[in-house]
KEVOKE-504961 format. One record per residue (C-alpha): x, y, z. Coordinates in steps of 0.05 Angstrom, whole numbers. Example, Ala and Ser with C-alpha at 12.3 -4.5 7.8 and 13.67 -1.06 7.14 Angstrom:
% residues 2
REC     c1     c2     c3
REC    246    -90    156
REC    273    -21    143
//
This chain:
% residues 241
REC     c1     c2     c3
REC   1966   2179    -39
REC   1921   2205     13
REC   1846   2177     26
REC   1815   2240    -14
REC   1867   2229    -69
REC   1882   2304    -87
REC   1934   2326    -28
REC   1931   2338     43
REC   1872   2378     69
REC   1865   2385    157
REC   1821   2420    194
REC   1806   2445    258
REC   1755   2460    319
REC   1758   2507    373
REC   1757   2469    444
REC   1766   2490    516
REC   1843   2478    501
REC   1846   2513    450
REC   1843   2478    377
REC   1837   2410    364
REC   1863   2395    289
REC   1858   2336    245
REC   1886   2307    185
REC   1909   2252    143
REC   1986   2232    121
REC   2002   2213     50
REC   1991   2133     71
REC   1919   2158     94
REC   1940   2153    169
REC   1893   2208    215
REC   1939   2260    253
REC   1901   2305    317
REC   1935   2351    343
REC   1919   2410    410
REC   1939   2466    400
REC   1934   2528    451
REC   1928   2581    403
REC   1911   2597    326
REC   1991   2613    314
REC   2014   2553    340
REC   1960   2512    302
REC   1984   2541    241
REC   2061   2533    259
REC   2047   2456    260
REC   2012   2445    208
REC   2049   2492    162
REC   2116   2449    182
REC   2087   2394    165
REC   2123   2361     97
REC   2084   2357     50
REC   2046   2414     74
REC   1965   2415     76
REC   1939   2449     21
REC   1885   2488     59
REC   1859   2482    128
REC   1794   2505    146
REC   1766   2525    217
REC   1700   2525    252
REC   1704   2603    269
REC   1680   2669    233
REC   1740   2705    197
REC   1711   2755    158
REC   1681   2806    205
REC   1621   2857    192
REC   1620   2926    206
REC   1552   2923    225
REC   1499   2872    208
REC   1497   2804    196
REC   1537   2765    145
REC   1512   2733     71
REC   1543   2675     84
REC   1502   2661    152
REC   1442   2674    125
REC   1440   2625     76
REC   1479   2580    118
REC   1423   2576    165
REC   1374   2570    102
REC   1401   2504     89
REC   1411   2487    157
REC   1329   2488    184
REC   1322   2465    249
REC   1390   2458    265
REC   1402   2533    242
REC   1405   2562    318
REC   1471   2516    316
REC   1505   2578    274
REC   1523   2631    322
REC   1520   2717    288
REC   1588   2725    272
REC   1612   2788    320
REC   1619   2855    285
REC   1695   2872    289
REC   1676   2929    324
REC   1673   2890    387
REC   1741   2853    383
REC   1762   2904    423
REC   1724   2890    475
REC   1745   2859    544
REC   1684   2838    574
REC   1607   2820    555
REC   1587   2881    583
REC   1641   2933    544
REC   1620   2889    484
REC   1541   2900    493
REC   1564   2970    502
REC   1599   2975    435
REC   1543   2941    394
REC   1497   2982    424
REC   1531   3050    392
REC   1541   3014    329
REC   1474   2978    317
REC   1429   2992    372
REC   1427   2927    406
REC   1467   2891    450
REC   1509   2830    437
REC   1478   2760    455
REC   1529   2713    502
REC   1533   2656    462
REC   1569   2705    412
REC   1607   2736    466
REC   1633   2666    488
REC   1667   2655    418
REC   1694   2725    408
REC   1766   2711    441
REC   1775   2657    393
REC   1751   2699    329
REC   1804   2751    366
REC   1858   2697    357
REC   1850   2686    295
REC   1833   2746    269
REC   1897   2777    300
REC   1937   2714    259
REC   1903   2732    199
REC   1920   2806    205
REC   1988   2802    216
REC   2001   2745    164
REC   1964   2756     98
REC   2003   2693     61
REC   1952   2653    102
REC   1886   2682     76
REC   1857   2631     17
REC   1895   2573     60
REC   1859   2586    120
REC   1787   2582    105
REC   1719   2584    149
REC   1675   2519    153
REC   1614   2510    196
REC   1611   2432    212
REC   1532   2430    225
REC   1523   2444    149
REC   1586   2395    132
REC   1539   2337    173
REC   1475   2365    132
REC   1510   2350     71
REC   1540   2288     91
REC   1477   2257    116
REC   1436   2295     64
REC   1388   2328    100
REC   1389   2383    167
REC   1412   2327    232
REC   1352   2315    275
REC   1378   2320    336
REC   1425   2367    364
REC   1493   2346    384
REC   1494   2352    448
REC   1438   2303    467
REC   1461   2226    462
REC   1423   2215    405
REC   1460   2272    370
REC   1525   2253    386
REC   1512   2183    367
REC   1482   2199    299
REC   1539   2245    288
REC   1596   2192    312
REC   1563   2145    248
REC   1572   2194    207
REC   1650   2203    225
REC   1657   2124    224
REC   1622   2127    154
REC   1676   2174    117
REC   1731   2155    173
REC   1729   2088    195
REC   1699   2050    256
REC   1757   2064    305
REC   1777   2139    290
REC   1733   2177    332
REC   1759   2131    393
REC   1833   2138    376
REC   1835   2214    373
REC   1784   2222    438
REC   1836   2178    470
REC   1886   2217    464
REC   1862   2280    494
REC   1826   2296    572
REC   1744   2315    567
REC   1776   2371    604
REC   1805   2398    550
REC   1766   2380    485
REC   1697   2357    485
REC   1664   2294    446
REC   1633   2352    399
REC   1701   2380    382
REC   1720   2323    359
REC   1668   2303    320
REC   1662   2374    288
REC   1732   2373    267
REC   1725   2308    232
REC   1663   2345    196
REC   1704   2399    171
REC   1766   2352    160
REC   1716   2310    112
REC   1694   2385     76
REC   1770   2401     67
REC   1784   2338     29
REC   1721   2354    -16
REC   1745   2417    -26
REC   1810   2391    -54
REC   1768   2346    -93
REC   1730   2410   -126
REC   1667   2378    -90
REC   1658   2428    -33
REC   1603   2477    -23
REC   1623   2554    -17
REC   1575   2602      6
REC   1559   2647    -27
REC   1597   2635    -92
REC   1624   2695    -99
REC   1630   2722    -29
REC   1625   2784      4
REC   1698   2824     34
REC   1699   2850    104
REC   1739   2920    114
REC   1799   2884    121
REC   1796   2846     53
REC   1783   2783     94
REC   1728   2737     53
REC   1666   2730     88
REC   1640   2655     71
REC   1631   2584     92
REC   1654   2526     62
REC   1626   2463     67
//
């Protein structure tokens, strides 16, 4: 059986590398993995025997055509000071873009308003995935969107105090991890893998959303909004949590 008890659930964060992914095997043992892009991620993880009942991944999938999303917004209701964490998912408008500037451009005839850069800087990746998700419809439902600043809120019951990339964030979040995952497992995936290519707050984000997949095969997991809303695409626009 596996730690959560109800299948295999991974997870994954997007790094300078690409994606770092996590999970545990049958006997409980935790798995990381890099991978460069969102179709290999899925390739190993969906060869994987038994295979992972869902995977979820700190990115926006459903896109807007204009506006925010429902799912942000309340989100960042339950999130409170840490809300700023919780970048506006890109309208898919701008997916097309090659640049900050074309992007600013694009918003700009869509909404008025030009695009900020820390949305910018997580476009390619929403591009990446969104381009997986496109072509491969089998994978919507097992692929699902997860926002680890809200999986810490719920696990430590309340909005984190600090922000996690001061120490005192990243230590509060590491006892978190060792809480659900055990003293040593933060250490034994960050030594597998150069700072160069995925950061001590990858890695401690994916083992927040790896700990919301396995309560979502639990039936524990928070969805917002219940019943969420469809981008043009048919892609659901939530976070789970």
């Amino acid at each position: 059986m596996t730690a959560a008890g109800t299948g295999l659930a991974a997870a994954a964060d997007g790094c300078r590398a690409g994606w770092i992914a996590l999970h545990r095997t049958e006997a409980g043992t935790l798995e990381a993995r890099l991978c460069a892009t969102a179709a290999q991620l899925v390739a190993a993880l969906r060869g994987l025997e038994p295979l992972p009942q869902v995977l979820l991944i700190d990115m926006p999938i459903g896109l807007p055509a204009r506006g925010g999303r429902r799912c942000d917004q309340l989100a960042r209701q339950r999130l409170g000071a840490r809300r700023s964490s919780l970048f506006p998912a890109p309208i898919r408008a701008v997916l097309a873009a090659g640049s900050w500037e074309e992007a600013c451009s694009i918003r700009e005839r869509v909404e008025g308003r030009r695009m900020s850069r820390q949305s910018w800087n997580i476009t390619a990746k929403v591009r990446d995935l969104d381009t997986l998700l496109q072509a491969r419809p089998e994978l919507r439902g097992w692929l699902r969107e997860v926002h680890p600043e809200l999986s810490f809120s719920l696990l430590a019951g309340a909005p984190l105090p600090e922000a996690k990339k001061t120490a005192a964030g990243r230590e509060l979040r590491a006892a978190l991890v060792a809480q659900c995952f055990g003293r040593g497992a933060f250490a034994a995936v960050r030594g597998r893998f150069r700072r160069s290519q995925v950061g001590d707050d990858d890695i401690l984000d994916a083992f927040a959303a790896l700990w919301s997949a396995e309560r979502l095969l639990r039936g524990e997991a928070l969805s917002l909004p219940q019943e969420p809303e469809r981008d043009a695409t048919g892609l659901a626009m939530e976070i789970v949590a």
